[in-house]
C-alpha positions as CSV (number, residue, x, y, z in Angstrom):
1,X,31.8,13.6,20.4
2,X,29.1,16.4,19.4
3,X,26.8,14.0,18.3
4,X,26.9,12.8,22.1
5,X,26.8,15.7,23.7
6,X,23.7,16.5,22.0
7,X,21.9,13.4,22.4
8,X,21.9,14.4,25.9
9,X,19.6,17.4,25.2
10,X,17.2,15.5,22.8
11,X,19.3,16.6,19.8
12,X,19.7,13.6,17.1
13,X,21.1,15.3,14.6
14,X,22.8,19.0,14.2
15,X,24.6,19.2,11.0
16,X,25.2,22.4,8.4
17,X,25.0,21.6,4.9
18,X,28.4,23.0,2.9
19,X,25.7,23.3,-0.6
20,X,27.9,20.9,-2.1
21,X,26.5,17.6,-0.4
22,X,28.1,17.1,2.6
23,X,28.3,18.6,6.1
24,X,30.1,19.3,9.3
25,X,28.5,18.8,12.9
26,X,27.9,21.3,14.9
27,X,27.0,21.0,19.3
28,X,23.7,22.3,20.5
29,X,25.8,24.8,22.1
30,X,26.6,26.4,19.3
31,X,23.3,27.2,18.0
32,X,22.7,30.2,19.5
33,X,25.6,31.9,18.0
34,X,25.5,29.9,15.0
35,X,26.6,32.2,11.6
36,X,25.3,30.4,8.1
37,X,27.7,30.6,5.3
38,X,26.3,31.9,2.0
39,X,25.6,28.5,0.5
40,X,25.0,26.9,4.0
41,X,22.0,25.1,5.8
42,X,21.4,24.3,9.1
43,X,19.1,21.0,9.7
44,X,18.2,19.6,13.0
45,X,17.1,16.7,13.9
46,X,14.9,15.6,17.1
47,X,13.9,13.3,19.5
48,X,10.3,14.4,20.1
49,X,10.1,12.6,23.3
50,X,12.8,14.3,24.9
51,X,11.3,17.2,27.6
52,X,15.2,19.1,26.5
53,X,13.2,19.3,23.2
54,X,9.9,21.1,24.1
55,X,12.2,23.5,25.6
56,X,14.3,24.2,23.1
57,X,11.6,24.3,20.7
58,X,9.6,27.1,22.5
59,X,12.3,29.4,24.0
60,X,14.9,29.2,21.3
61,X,13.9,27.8,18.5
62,X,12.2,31.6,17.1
63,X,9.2,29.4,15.9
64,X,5.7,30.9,16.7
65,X,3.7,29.2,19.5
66,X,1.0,28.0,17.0
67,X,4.3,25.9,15.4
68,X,5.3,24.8,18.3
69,X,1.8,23.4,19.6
70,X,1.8,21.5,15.9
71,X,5.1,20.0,16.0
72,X,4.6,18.6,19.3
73,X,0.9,17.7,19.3
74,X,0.2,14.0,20.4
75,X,-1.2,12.4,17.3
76,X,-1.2,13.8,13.7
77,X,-1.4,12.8,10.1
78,X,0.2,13.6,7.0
79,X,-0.8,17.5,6.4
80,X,0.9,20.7,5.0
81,X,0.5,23.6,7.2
82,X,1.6,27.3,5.0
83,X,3.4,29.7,7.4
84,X,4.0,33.1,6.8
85,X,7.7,34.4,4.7
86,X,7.2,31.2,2.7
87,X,7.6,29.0,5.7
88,X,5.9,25.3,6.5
89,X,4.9,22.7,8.6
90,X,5.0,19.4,7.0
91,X,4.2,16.1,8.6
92,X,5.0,12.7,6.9
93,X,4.4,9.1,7.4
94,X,7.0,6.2,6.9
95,X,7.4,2.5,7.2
96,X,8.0,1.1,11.2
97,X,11.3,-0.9,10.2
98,X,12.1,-0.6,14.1
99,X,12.8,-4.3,15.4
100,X,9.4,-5.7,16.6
101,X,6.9,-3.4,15.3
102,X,4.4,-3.9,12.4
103,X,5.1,-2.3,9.2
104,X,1.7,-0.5,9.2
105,X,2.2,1.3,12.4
106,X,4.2,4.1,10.8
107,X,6.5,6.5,12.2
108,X,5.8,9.9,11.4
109,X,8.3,12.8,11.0
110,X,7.2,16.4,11.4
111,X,9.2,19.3,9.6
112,X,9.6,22.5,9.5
113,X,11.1,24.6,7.0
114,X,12.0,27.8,5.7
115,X,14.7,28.8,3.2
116,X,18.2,28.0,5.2
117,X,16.8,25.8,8.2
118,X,14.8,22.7,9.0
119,X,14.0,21.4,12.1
120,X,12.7,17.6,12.1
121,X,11.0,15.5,14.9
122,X,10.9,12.0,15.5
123,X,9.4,10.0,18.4
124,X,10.7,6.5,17.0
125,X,14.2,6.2,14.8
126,X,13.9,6.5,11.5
127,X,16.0,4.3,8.5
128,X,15.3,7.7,6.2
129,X,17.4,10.2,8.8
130,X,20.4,7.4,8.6
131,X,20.4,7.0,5.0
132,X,20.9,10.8,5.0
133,X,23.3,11.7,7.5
134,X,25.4,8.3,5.9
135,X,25.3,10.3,1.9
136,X,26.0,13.5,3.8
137,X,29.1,11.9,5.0
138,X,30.0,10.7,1.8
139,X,29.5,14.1,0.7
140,X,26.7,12.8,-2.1
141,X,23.7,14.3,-0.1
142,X,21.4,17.2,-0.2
143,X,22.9,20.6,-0.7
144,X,20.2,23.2,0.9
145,X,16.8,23.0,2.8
146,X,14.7,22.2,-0.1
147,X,16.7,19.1,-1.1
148,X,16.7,18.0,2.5
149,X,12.9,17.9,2.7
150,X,12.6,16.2,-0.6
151,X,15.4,13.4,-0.3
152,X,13.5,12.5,3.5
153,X,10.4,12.6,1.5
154,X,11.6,10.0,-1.3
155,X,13.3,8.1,1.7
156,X,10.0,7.6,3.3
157,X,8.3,6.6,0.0
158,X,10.7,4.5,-1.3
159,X,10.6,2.3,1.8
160,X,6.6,1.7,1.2
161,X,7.6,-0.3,-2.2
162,X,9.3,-3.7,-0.5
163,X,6.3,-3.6,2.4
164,X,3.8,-3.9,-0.5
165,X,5.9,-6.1,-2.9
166,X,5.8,-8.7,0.5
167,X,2.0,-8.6,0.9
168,X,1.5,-8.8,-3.3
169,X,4.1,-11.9,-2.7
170,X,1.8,-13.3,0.4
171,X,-1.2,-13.0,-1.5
172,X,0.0,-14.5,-4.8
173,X,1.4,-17.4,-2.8
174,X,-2.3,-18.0,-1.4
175,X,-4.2,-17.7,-4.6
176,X,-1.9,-20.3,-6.1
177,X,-2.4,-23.0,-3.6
178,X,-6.0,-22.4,-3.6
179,X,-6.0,-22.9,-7.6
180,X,-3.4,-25.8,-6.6
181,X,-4.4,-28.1,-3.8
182,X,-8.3,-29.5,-3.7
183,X,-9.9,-28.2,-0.6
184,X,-7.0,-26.0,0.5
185,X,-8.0,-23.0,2.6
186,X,-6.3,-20.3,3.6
187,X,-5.9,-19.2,7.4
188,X,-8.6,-16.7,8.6
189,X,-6.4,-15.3,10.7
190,X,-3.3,-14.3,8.2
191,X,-6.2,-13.1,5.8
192,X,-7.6,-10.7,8.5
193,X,-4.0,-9.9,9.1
194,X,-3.4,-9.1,5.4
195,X,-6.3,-7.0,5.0
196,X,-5.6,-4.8,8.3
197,X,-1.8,-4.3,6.9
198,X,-3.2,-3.0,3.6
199,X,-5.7,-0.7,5.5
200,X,-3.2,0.4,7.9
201,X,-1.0,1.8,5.0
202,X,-3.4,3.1,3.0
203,X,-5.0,5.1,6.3
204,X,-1.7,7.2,5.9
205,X,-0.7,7.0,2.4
206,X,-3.9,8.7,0.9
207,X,-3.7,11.8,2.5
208,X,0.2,12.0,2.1
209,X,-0.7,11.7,-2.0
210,X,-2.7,14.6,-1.8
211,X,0.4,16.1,0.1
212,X,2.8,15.4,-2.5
213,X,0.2,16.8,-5.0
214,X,-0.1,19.9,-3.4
215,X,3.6,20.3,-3.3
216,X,4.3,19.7,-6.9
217,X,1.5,22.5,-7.8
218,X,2.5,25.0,-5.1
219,X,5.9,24.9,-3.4
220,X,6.9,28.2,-1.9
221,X,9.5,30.6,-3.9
222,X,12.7,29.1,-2.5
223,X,11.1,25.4,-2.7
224,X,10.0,25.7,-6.5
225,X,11.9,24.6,-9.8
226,X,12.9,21.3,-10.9
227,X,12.3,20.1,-7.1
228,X,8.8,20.1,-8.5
229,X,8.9,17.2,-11.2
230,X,10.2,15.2,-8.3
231,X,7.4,15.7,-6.1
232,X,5.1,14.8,-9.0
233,X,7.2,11.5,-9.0
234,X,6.6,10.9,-5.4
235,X,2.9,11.6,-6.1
236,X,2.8,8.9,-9.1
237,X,4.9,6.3,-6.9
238,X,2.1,6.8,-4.2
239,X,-0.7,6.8,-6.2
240,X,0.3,3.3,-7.8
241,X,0.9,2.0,-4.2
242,X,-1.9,3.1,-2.9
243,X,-3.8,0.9,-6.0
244,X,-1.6,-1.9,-5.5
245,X,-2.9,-1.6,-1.5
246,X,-6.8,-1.2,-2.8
247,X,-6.2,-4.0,-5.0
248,X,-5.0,-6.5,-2.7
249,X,-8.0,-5.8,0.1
250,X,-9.7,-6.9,-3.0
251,X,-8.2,-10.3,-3.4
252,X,-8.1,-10.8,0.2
253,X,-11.8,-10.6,0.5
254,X,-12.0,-12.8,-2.8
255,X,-9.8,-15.3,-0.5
256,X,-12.3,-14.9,2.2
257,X,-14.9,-15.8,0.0
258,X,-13.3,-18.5,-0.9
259,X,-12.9,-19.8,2.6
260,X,-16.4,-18.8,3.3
261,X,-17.2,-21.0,0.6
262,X,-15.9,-24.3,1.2
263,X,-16.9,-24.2,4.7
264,X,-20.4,-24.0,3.4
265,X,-20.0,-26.8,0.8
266,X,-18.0,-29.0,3.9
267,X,-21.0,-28.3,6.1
268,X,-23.7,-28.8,2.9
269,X,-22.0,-32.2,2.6
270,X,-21.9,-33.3,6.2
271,X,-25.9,-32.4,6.5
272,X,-26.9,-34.1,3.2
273,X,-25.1,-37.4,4.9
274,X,-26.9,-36.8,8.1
275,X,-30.2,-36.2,5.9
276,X,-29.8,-39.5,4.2
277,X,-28.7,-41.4,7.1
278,X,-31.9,-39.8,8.6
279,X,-34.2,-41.3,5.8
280,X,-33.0,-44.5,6.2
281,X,-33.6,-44.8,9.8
282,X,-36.8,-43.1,10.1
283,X,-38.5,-45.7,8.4
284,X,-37.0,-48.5,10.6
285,X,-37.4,-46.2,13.7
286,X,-41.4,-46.0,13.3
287,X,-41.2,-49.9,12.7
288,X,-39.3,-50.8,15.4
289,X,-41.4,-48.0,17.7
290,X,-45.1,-49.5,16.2
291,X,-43.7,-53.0,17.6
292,X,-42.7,-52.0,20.6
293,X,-46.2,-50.3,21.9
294,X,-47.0,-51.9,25.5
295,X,-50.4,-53.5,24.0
296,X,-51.9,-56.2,23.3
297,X,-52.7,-57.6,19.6
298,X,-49.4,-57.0,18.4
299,X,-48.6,-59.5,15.6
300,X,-45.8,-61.7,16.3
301,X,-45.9,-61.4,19.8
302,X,-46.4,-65.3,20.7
303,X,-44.2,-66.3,17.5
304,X,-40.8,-67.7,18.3
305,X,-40.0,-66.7,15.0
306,X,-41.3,-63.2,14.9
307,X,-38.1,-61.8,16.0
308,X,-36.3,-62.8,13.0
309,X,-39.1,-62.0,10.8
310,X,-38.8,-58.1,11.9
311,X,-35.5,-58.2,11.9
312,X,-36.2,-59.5,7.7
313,X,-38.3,-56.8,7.4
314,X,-36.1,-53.8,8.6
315,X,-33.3,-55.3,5.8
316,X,-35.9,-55.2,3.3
317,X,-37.2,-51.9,3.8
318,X,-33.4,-50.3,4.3
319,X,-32.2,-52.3,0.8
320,X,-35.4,-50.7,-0.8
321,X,-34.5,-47.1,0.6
322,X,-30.7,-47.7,-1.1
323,X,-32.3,-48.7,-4.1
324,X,-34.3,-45.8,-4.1
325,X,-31.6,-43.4,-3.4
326,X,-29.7,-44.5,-6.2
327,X,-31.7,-44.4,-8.6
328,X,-32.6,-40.9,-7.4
329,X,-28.9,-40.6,-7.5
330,X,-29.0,-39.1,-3.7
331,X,-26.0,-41.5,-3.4
């Protein structure tokens, strides 16, 4: 009944963490009264569109107007932003799994956190925030801010792995009939589509790398410990998608070569035909032209026979030009 009530004012999300993985909902009303237990939490979760948000955001939410101006900024890209009293601003990137949209469009998700709270905004749902509020009510989920930040973080990543796996799959699947079937090529336009997926992700999940790099190295006090070997994790997983992305605009333009190719040799083909066909006909052409001049003196002209004789001719000159050709071996 909470979680309805504060849908209504742009809140996804409001739940305390107990420290011991799960967590009770609290109503938007209560915030401003809100008391934290010792071991407790407070995450909330937003819908960035939501004009109750901005509100809430910059009257009530205690965050400076320089966060505020972040978090709700148009268009961004995966950055960490230090505050002061080990505070930050930290904008991800995940797969669009939203019905209808393209994988490479990616939803972002910006945070901020300090020691006992994080505020999150989306603009589009996100399968990450479900899969945590669902192990929060199983009481397996995160127990404090920091493992909050990192299990949304290895959500996001995680998700990256089947998207890739499926345009590995596409391409393998390609190569194969190209080895395969004589003369097979593949279609430009999945191939253009291919390579604007791989760029799409890799636009985003570079600089988010770096991200996770700069976290493992230099995590605020309350962030830091063994939180930091994950974050290295996160930064290897990347890394090793980002090479799987790099190397699959590769073999797409290997493909595109390929097509490229056979297109020339089909056309190379079609004009050496027309080239031939050409030489044989030329030599008939200035035969038949020669004997066709409105003059007099032409030979033949008064023979009933001459007809046929030219005719003979012609033959003899295109068997001599196939002949010719194959023993040239232009046939």
């Amino acid at each position: 009944m909470a979680e309805n009530d504060n849908a209504q004012w742009g809140l996804v999300h409001a739940l305390v963490l107990d420290g011991q993985g799960g967590a009770r909902t609290v109503a938007r009303a209560e915030l401003a009264s809100l008391r934290l237990g010792e071991a407790e939490s407070l995450w909330l979760h937003w819908d960035r569109s939501h004009p109750q948000t901005r509100a809430w955001l910059r009257e009530q939410s205690g965050l400076s107007e320089f966060s505020c101006d972040l978090l709700l900024e148009e268009n961004t890209r995966p950055r960490l932003v230090p505050l002061p009293d080990s505070q930050f601003l930290l904008f991800l990137r995940g797969i669009n799994l939203n019905p209808g949209a393209q994988p490479e469009d990616m939803v972002s998700v910006r945070i901020f956190a300090e020691q006992r709270r994080v505020i999150s905004l989306r603009l589009r749902s996100l399968r990450a925030t479900e899969d945590l509020v669902a192990r929060l009510a199983a009481g397996d989920g995160p127990r404090n801010a920091a493992d909050l930040v990192l299990y949304l973080a290895e959500r996001l990543t995680v998700r990256i792995q089947a998207v890739v796996d499926q345009l590995t799959e596409t391409l393998d699947a390609e190569e194969e009939r190209v080895d395969a079937e004589e003369g097979y090529a593949p279609e430009h336009s999945v191939l253009l589509h291919l390579r604007r997926r791989a760029a799409g992700l890799r636009r985003f999940l570079a600089p988010q790398r770096d991200l996770f790099a700069l976290l493992g190295r230099n995590c605020p006090g309350w962030f830091a410990g063994q939180d930091n070997d994950y974050w290295n994790e996160l930064n290897n997983s990347l890394i090793r998608y980002l090479e799987e992305l790099e190397l699959s605009r590769e073999r797409v333009a290997l493909l595109l070569e390929a097509e490229q190719r056979q297109l020339s040799e089909r056309m190379n083909r079609t004009m050496y035909r027309f080239g031939v066909v050409t030489g044989i006909f030329l030599p008939i052409t200035f035969i038949t032209g020669l004997l066709g001049m409105n003059v007099g003196g032409l030979p033949g002209g008064n023979d009933p026979e001459g007809f046929f004789i030219t005719c003979g001719v012609i033959l003899a000159v295109a068997l001599g030009q196939w002949l010719l050709y194959r023993r040239l071996r232009w046939l």
